[in-house]
N, C-alpha and C positions, 0 to 999 in steps of 0.2 A: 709712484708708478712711473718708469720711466715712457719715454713717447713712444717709441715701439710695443712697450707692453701694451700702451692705449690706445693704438692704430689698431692690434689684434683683437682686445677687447670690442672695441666697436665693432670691428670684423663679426666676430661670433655672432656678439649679440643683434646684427642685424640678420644672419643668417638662421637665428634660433626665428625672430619676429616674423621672418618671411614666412617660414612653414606653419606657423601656429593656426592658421588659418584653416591649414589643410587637415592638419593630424588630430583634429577632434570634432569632435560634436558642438561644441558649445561655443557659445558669445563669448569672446574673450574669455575662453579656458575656465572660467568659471561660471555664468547665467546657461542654466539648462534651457533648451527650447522644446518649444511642443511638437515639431516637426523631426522626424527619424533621422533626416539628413537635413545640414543647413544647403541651403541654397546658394548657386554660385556668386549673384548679385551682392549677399552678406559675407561672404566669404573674400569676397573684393573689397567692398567695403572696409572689413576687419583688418584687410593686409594696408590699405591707406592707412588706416589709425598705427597700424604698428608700424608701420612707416616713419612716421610723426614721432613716434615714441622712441627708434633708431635714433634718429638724427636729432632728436631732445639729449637723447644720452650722448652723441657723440659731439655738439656742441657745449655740453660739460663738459665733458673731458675736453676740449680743446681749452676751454676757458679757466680750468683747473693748472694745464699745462705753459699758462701766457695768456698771450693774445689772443683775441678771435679776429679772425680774416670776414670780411664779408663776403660774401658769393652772389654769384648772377645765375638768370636763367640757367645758364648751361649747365651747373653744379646738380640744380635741382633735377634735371634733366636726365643726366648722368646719374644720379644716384635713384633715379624712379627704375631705371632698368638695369641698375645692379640689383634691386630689390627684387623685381621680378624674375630675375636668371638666379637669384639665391632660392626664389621660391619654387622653380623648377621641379626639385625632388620630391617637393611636399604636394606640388598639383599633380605629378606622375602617380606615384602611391594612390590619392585619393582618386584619380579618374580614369587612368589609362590602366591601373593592374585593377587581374581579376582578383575580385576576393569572395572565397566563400561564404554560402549562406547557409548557416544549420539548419 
């Protein structure tokens, strides 16, 4: 895979991790909960763990491609609030649109 296919890659797939929070019911897309709606706290929570699981993925891919670079503060910084502007679409849908009740 060349580097740019793997810059995208990570791309996506942090933007897929962001919303996953938002676009369902469940504990990590799989553990059903007893509750109708998860709650915002978990759902925050959820978006930290897939966080962790971005940037797990995108630190192989770096290491798949060479070298790894270390990072500072600032990286981690920078990529908490790409996270949260990718997860944008996915807290819009779930909080701010109306959606019908049967």
């Amino acid at each position: 895979m060349s580097a740019s296919a793997s810059g995208w890659f990570v791309i996506l797939l942090a933007l897929v991790c962001a919303n996953l929070p938002f676009v369902n019911q469940r504990l990590f897309v799989v553990i059903p909960l007893r509750q109708a709606r998860k709650p915002l706290w978990l759902r925050l929570l959820e978006l930290i763990v897939w966080f962790g699981v971005a940037g797990a993925a995108g630190f192989a891919v770096e290491a798949n491609l060479g070298g790894t670079f270390t990072q500072g503060w600032q990286f981690y910084a920078i990529t908490a609030c790409m996270m949260l502007v990718f997860a944008f679409p996915g807290f819009t849908w779930q909080y701010l649109v109306k959606h019908r009740t049967a």
